[in-house]
N, C-alpha and C positions, 0 to 999 in steps of 0.2 A: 702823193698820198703817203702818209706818216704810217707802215706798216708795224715800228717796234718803239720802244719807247726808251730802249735802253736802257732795261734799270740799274744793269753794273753801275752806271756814269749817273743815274738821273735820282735814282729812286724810284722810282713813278714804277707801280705796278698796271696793270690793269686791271684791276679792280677801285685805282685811285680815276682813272681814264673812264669809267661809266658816265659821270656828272660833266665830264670836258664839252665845252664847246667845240663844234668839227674847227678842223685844221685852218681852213680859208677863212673864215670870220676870225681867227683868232691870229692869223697873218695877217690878214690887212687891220686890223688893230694896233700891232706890234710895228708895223710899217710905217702906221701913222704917228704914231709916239714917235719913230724912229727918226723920221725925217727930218731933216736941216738940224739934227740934232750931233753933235761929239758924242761917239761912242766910247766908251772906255769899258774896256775887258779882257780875255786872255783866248787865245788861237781865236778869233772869231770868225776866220773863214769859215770856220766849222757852223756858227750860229745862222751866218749869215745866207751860207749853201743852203741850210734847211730851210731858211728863209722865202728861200730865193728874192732874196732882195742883196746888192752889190754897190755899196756907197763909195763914193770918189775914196781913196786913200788921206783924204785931206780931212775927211768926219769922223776918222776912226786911230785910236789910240790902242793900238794891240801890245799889252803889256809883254806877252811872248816874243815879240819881237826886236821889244826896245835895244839897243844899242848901250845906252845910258843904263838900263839895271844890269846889262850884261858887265858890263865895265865894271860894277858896282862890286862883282862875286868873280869878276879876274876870270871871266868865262869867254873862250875862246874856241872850245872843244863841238860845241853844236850849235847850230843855227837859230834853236830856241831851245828856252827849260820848259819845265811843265809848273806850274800854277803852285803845286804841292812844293815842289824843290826851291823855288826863286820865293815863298812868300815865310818855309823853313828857315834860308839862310840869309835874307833881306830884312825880316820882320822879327825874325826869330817865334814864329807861332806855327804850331802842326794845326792843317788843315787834311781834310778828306780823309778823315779815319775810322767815320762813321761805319757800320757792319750793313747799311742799305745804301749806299750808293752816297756820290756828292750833294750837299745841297746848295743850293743855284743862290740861297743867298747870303753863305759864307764864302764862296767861288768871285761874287758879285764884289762883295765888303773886301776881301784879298785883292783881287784886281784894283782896285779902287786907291787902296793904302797904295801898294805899289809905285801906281801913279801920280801919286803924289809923293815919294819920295824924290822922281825927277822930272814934275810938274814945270816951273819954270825954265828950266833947260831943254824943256822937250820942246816947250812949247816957242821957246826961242828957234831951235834950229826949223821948227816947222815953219813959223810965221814968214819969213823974207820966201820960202820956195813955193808956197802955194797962195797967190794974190789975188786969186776966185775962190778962193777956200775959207774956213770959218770965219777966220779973221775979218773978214767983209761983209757978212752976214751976222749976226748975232742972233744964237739961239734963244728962242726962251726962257725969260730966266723968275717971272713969275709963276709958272707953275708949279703947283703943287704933288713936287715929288714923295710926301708921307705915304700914299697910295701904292705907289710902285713897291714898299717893303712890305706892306700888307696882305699876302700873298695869301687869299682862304683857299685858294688849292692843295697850297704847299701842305703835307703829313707832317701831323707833329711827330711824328715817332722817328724825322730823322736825327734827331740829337740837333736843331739850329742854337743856336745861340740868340736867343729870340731881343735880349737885351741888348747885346751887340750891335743887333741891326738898328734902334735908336739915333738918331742924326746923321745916319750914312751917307743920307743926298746935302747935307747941310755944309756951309760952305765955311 
């Protein structure tokens, strides 16, 4: 059970959480989207622990982690960057400076760039080592991701970039 909402990181008050759907109905939704699907995002242990959902390493594209954007910024010094710092000196755009917290889908559209800066190369070194992994399955690719940026949860009040988000899933 989802005790705090984090708003340093999230925004989300509780006063935003009256209208929320409970946790479990809103898990197994996100599970279900989630499934046999590539994920692309930044530390997503983290999403995924709250999840509690734990997909093979072979559906998940963890920008924090990549090897390939480290190499990119001559970064040797830690394990992973944070989302703010790799998409500053990768992309050259300041994210998360909002005064209410980050919001999840400038976070999302950062992550996103990112991986497509070393999209083919990632996805070359993944392909030969996981031969049960996406490569052999193919996700859905008629679905209608417009929905997924349309977020009527999300507070206008955190400064998004509402135009930004515009053809984000679009290939």
């Amino acid at each position: 059970m989802i005790t705090t909402q984090e708003t340093r990181w999230s925004g989300i008050t509780w006063k935003h959480m009256r209208k929320a759907i409970p946790f479990r109905i809103a898990q197994g939704e996100i599970i279900q989207i989630l499934k046999d699907k590539i994920v692309v995002g930044h530390a997503l242990h983290n999403d995924f622990r709250a999840l509690k959902y734990f997909p093979s390493r072979a559906w998940r594209r963890d920008t924090s982690q990549c090897p390939l954007l480290k190499k990119k910024i001559a970064s040797t010094l830690k394990p992973s960057m944070s989302l703010k710092n790799l998409t500053h000196q990768l992309l050259h755009k300041d994210i998360q400076v909002g005064k209410h917290g980050h919001s999840s889908v400038e976070d999302a559209q950062a992550s996103m760039e990112l991986y497509r800066l070393v999209e083919i190369p990632w996805e070359e070194l993944l392909t030969p080592s996981h031969p049960m992994g996406p490569s052999h399955s193919t996700p859905e690719v008629d679905t209608d991701h417009s929905c997924y940026m349309d977020d009527q949860y999300w507070p206008k009040d955190l400064d998004i970039d509402w135009d930004r988000r515009e053809g984000f899933f679009s290939s």
